[in-house]
DSSP file (Angstrom, degrees, kcal/mol; ACC not computed):
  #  RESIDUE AA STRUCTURE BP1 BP2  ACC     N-H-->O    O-->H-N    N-H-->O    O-->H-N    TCO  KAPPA ALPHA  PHI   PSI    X-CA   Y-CA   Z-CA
    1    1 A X              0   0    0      0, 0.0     6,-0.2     0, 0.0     2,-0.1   0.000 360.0 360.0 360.0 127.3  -22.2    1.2   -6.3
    2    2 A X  B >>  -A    6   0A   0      4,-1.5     3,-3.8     1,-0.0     4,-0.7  -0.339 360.0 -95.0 -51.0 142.3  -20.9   -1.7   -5.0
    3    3 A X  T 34 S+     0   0    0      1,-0.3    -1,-0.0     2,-0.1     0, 0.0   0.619 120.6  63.2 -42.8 -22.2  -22.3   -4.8   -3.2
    4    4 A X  T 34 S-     0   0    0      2,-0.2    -1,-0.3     3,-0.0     3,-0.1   0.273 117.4-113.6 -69.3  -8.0  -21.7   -3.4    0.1
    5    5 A X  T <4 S+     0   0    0     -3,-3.8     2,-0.3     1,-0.2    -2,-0.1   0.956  87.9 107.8  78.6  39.5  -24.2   -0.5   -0.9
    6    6 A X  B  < S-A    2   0A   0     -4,-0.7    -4,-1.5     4,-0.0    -1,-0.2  -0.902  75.6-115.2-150.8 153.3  -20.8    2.3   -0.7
    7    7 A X     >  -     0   0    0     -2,-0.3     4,-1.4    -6,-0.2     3,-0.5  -0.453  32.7-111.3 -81.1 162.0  -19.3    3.7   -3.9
    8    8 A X  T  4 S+     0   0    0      1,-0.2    -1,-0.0    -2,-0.2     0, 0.0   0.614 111.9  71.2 -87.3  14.4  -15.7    2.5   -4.4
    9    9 A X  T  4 S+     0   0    0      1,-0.1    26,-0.2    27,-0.1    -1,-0.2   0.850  97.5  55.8 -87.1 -18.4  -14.0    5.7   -3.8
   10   10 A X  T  4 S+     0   0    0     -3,-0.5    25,-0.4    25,-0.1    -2,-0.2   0.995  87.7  94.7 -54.7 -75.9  -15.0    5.1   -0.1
   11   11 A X     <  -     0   0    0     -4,-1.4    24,-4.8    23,-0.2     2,-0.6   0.290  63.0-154.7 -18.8 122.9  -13.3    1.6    0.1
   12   12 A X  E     -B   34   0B   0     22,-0.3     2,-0.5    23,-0.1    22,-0.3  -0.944   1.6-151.9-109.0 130.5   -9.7    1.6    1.5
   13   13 A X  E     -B   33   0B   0     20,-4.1    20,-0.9    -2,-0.6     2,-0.4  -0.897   5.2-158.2-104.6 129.1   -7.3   -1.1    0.6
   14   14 A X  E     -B   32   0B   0     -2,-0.5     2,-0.3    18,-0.2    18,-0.2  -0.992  11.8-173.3-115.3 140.3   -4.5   -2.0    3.2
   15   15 A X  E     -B   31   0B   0     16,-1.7    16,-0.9    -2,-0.4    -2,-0.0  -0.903  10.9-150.1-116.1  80.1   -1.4   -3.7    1.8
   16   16 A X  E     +B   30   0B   0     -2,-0.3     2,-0.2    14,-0.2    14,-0.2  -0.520  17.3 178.0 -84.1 135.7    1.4   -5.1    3.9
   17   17 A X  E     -B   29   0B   0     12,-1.1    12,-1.4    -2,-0.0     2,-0.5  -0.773  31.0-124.5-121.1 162.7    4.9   -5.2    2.6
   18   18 A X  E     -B   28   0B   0     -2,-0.2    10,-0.2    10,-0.2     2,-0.2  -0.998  31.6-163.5-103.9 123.2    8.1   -6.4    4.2
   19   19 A X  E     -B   27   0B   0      8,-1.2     8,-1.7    -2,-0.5     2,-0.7  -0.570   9.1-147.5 -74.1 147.3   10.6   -3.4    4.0
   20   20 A X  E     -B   26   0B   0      6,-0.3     6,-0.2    -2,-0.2     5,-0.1  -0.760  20.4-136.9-127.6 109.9   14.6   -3.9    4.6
   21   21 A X    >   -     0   0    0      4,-2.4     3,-1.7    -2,-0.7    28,-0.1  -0.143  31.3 -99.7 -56.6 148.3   16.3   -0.8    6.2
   22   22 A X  T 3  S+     0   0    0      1,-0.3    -1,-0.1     2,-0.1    27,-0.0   0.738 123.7  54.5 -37.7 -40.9   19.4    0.3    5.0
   23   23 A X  T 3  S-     0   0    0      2,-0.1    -1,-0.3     1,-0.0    -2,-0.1   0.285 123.6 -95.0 -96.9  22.8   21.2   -1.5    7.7
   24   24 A X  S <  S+     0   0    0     -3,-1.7     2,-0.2     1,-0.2    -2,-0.1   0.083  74.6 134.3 105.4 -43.3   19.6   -4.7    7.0
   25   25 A X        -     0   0    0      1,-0.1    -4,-2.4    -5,-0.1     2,-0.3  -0.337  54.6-124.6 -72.9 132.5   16.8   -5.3    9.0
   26   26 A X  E     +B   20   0B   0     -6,-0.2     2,-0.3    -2,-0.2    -6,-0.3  -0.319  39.8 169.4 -66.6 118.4   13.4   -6.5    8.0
   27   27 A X  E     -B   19   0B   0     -8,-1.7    -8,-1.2    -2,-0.3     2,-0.4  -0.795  30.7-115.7-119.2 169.1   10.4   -3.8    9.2
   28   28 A X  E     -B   18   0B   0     -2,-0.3     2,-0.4   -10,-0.2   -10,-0.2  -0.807  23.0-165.2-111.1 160.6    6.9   -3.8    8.1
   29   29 A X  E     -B   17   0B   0    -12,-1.4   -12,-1.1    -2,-0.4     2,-0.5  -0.701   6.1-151.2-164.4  97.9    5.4   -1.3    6.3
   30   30 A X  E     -B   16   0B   0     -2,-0.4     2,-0.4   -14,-0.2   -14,-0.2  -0.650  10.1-154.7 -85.9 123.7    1.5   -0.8    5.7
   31   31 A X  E     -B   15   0B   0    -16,-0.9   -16,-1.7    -2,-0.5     2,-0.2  -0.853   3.5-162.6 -68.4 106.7   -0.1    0.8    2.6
   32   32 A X  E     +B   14   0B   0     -2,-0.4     2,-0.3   -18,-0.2   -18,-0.2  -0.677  16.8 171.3 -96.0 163.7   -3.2    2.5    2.5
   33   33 A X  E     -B   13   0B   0    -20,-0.9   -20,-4.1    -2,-0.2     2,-0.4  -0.820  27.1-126.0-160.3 127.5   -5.1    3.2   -1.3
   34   34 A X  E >   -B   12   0B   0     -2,-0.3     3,-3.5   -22,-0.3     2,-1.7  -0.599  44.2 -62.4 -71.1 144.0   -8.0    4.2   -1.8
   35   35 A X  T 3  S+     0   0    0    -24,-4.8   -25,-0.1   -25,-0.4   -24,-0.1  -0.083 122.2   6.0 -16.9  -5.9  -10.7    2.8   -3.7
   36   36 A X  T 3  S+     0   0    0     -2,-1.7    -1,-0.2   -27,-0.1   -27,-0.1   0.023 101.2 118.5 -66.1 -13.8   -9.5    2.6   -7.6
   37   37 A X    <   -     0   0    0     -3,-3.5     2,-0.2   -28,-0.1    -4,-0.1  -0.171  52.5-148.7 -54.3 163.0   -6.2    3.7   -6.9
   38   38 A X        -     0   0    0     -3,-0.0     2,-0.4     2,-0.0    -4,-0.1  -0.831  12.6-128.6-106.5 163.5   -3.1    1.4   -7.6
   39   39 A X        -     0   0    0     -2,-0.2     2,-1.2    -6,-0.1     3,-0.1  -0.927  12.8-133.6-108.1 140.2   -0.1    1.4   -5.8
   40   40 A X        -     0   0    0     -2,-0.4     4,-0.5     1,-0.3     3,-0.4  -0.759  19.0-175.1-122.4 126.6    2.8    1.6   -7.4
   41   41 A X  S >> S+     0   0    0     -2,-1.2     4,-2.3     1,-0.3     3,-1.7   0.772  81.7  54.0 -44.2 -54.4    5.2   -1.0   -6.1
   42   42 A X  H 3> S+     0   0    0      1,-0.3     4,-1.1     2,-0.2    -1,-0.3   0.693 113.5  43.2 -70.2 -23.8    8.4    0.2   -8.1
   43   43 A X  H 3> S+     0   0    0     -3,-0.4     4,-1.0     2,-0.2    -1,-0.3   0.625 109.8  55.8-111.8   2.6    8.1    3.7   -6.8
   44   44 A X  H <4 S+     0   0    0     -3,-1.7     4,-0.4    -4,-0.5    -2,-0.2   0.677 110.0  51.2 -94.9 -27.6    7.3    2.5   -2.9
   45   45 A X  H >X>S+     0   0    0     -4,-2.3     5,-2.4    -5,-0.2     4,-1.4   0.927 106.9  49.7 -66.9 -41.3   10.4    0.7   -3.3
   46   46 A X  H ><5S+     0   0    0     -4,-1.1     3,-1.4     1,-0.3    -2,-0.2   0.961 110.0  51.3 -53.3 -60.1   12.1    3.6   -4.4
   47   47 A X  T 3<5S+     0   0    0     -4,-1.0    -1,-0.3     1,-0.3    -2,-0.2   0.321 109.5  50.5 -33.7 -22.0   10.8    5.7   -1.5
   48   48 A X  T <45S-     0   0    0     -3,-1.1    -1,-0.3    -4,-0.4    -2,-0.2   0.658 115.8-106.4-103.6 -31.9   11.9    3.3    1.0
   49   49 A X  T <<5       0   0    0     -4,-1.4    -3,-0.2    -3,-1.4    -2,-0.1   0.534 360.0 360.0  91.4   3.0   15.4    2.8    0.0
   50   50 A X      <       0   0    0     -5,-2.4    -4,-0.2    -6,-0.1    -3,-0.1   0.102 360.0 360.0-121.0 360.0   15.1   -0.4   -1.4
């Protein structure tokens, strides 16, 4: 249990990235994870287009 009295599988991590669209332009793009996940960068890039 965590100091916040919650196990960490409760806990949500949000991650902001700057994406770039195919045509160039900068978007945003928020990540959710849950509590031990990782995210894995290399394959969100992939997923995006990037």
């Amino acid at each position: 249990m965590s100091q916040a009295g919650v196990t960490r599988e409760v806990i949500v991590k949000s991650l902001g990235f700057e994406a770039t669209t195919s045509d160039g332009v900068a978007a945003p793009l928020l990540v959710l994870a849950s509590g031990p996940n990782r995210v894995n960068t290399a394959a969100l890039g992939a997923d995006s287009g990037r």
